[in-house]
Backbone bond lengths (Angstrom), bond angles and torsions (degrees), N, CA, C in turn:
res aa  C-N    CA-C-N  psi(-1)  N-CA   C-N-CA  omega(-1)  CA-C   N-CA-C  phi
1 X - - - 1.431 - - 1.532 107.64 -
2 X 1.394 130.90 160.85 1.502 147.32 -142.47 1.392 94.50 -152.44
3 X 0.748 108.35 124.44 2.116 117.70 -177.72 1.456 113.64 -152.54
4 X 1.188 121.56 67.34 1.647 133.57 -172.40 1.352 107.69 71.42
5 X 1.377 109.27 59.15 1.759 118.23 170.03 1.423 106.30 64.72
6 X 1.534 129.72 0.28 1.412 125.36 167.95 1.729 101.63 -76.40
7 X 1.429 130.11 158.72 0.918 139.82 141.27 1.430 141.06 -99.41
8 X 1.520 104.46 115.42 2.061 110.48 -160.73 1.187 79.26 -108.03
9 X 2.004 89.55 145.35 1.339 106.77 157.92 1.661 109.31 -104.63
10 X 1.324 135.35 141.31 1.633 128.61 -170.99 1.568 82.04 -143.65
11 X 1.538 88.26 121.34 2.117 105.65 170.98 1.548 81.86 -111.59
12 X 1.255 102.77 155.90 1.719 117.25 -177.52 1.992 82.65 -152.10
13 X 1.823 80.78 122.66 1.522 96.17 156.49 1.287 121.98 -156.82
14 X 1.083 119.87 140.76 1.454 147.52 -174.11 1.371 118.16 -71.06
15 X 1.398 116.69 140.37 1.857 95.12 179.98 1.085 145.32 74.89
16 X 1.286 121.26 -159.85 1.874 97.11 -179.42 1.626 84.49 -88.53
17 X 1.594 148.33 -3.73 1.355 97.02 159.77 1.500 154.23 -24.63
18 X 1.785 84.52 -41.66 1.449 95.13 -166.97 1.522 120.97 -73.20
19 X 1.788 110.13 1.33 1.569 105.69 170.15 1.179 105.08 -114.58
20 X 1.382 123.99 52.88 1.316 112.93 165.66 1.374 114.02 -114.60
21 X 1.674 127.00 117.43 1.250 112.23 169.53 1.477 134.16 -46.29
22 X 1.029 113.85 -10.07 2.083 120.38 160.54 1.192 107.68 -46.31
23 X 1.856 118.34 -38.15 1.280 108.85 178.96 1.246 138.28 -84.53
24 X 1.172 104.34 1.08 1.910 126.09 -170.32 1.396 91.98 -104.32
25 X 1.413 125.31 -26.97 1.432 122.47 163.61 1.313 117.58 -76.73
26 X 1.430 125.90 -47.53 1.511 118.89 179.30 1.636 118.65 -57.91
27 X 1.455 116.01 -18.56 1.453 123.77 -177.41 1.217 102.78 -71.58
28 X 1.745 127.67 -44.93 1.285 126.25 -126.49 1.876 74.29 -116.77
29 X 1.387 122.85 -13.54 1.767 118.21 156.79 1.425 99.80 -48.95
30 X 1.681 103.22 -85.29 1.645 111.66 -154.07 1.799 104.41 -53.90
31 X 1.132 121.39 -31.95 1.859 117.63 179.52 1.710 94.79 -65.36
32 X 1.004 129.76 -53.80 1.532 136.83 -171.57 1.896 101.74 -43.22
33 X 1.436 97.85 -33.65 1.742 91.20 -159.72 2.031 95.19 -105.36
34 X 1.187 112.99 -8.13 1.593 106.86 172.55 1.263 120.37 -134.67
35 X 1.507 117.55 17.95 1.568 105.41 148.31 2.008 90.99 169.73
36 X 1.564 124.63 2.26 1.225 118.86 -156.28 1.758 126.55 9.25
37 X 0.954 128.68 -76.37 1.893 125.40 174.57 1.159 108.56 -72.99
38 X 1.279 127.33 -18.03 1.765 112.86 -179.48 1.349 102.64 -92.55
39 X 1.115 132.17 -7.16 1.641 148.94 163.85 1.621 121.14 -33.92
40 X 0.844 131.13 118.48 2.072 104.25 165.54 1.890 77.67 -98.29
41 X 1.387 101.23 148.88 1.423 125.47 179.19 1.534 103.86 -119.97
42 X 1.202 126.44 148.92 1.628 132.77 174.11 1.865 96.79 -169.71
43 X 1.495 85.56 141.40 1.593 102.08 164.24 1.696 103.72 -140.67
44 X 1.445 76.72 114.63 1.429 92.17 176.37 2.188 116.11 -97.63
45 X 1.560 103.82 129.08 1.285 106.54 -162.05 1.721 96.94 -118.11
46 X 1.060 118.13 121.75 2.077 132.71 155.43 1.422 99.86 -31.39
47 X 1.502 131.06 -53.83 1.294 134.20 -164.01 1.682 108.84 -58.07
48 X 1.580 108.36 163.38 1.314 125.84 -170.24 1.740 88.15 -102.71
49 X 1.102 113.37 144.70 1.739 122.12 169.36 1.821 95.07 -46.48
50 X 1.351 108.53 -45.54 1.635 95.13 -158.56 1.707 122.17 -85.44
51 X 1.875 99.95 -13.17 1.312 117.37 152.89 1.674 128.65 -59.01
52 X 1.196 114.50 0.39 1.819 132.53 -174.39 1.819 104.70 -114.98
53 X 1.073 111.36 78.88 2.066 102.03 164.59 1.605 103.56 -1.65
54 X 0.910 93.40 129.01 2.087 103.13 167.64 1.452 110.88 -65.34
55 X 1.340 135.82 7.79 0.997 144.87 -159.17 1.373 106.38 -109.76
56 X 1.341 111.30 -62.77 1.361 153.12 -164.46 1.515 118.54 -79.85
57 X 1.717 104.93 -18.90 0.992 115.55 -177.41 1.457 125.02 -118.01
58 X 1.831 105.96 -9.83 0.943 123.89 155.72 1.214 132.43 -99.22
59 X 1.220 120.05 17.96 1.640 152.70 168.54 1.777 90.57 -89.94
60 X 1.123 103.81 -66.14 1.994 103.16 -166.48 1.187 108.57 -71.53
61 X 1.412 140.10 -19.36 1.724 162.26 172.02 2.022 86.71 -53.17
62 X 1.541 89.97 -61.26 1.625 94.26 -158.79 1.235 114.04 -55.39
63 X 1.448 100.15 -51.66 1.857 124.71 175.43 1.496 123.14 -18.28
64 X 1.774 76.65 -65.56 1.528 102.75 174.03 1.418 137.15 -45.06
65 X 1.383 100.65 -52.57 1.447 122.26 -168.59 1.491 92.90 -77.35
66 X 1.308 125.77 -36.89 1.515 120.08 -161.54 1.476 96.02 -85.48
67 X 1.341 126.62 9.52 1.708 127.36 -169.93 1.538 97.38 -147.21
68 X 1.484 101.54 34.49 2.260 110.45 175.64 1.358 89.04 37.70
69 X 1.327 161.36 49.76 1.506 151.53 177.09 1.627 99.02 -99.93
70 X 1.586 137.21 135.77 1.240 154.25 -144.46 1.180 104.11 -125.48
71 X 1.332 134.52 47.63 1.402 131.37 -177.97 1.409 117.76 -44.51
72 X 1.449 140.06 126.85 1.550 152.80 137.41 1.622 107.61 -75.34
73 X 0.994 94.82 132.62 2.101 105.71 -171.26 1.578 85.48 -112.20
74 X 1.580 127.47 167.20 1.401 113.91 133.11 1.403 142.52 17.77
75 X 1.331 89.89 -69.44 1.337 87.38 -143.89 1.710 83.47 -95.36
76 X 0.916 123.41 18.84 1.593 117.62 169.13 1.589 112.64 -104.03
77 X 1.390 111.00 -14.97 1.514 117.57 -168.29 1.495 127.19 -51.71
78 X 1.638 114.63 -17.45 1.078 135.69 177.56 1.533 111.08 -77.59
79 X 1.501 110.95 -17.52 1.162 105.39 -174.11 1.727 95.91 -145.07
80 X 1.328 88.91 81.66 1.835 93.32 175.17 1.549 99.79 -116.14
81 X 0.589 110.99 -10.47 1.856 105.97 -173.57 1.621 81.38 -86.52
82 X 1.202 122.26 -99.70 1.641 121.46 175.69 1.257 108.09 1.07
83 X 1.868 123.73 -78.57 1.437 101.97 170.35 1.609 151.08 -50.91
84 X 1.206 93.54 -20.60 1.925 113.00 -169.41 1.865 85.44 -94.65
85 X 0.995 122.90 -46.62 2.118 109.50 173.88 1.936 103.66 -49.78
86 X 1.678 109.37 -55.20 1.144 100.05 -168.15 1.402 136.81 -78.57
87 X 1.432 109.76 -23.86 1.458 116.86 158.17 1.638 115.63 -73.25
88 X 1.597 117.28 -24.26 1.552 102.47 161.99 2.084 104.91 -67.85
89 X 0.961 126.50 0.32 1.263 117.36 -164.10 1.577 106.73 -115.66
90 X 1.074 126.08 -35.44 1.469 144.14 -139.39 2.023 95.29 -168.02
91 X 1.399 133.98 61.54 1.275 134.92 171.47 1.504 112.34 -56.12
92 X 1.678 108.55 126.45 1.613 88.25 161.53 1.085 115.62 -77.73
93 X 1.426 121.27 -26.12 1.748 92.07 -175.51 2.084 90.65 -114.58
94 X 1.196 123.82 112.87 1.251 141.80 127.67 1.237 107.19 24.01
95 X 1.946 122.75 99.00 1.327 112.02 153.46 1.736 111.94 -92.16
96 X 1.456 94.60 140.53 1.160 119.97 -175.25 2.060 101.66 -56.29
């Protein structure tokens, strides 16, 4: 995706895909091969925070953050456009 000449990457998965660390890895593949830090990264997951083991989910929390990755849970889904405008505008984590 293209959002004022920035380039986002947005993985969308459904299900228990969305707690699998494979997927915090497959994001931080495709950013690696078309710009990695100049990237905005997001994985967006169907699941509820409390539908993910606390274990399991604070394993992919960590992943993330240590790979600038922008997780949307559930309970953010209502407001993904809002998030994906403001991190193209205001990034938490800093493209280089």
């Amino acid at each position: 995706m293209i959002y004022k000449a920035q380039a986002l990457i947005v993985e969308c998965k459904t299900g228990t895909k969305g707690k699998k660390s494979k997927t915090v890895r497959d994001v931080t593949t495709v950013a690696s091969s078309i710009g990695h830090r100049f990237v905005g990264k997001f994985l967006i997951t169907s699941l509820f925070t409390n539908q993910i083991d606390p274990k399991r989910h604070a394993d992919i929390q960590h992943k993330a953050e240590k790979d600038h990755i922008f997780v949307i849970t559930g309970e953010g889904l209502p407001r993904v456009k809002e998030f994906l405008v403001e991190q193209a505008i205001n990034p938490k984590y800093p493209r280089i």
